[in-house]
C-alpha positions in Angstrom: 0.0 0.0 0.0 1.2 3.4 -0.8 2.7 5.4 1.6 0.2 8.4 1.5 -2.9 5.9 1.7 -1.0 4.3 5.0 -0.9 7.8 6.7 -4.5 8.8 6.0 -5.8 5.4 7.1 -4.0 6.0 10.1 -5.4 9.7 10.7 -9.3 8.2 9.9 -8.4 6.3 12.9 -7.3 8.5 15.4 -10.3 10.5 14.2 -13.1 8.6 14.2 -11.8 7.2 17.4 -11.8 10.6 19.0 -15.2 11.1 17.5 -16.7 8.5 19.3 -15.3 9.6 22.6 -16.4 13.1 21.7 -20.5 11.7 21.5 -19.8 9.1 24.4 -19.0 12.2 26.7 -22.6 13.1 26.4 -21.8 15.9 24.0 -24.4 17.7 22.2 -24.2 16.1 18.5 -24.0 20.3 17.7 -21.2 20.8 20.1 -18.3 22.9 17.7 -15.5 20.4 18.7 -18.0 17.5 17.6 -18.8 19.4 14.2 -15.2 20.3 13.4 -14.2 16.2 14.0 -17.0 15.3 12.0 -16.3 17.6 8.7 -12.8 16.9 9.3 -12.9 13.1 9.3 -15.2 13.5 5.8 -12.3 15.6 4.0 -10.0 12.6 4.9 -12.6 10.3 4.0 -13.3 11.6 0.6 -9.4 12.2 0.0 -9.1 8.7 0.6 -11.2 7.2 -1.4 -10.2 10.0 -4.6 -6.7 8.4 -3.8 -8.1 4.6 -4.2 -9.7 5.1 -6.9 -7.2 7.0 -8.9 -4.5 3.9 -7.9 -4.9 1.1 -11.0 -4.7 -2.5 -9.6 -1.7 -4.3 -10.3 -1.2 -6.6 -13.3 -1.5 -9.8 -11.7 1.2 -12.1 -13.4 
């Protein structure tokens, strides 16, 4: 796996597990620090996936 795909699967983790201690501290689902983790975990999401699909599978010889 490339490099750059390693590192953002590795900072969707630490994000969505801060997330989900975020909403199990009985947060509002509207609290700022919620939001901001949330819109921040879809850019790295959505660069993710632009990055899979833009790598071509390997010939398999």
């Amino acid at each position: 796996m490339e490099l750059n795909m390693l590192l953002l699967r590795e900072k969707i983790e630490r994000l969505r597990n801060l997330l989900y201690n975020l909403i199990g501290s009985n947060k509002q689902l509207t609290d700022k620090t919620i939001v901001d983790c949330s819109q921040e975990l879809d850019k790295l999401l959505t660069e993710y996936e632009r990055h899979k699909n833009n790598i071509s599978p390997q010939d398999a010889a």
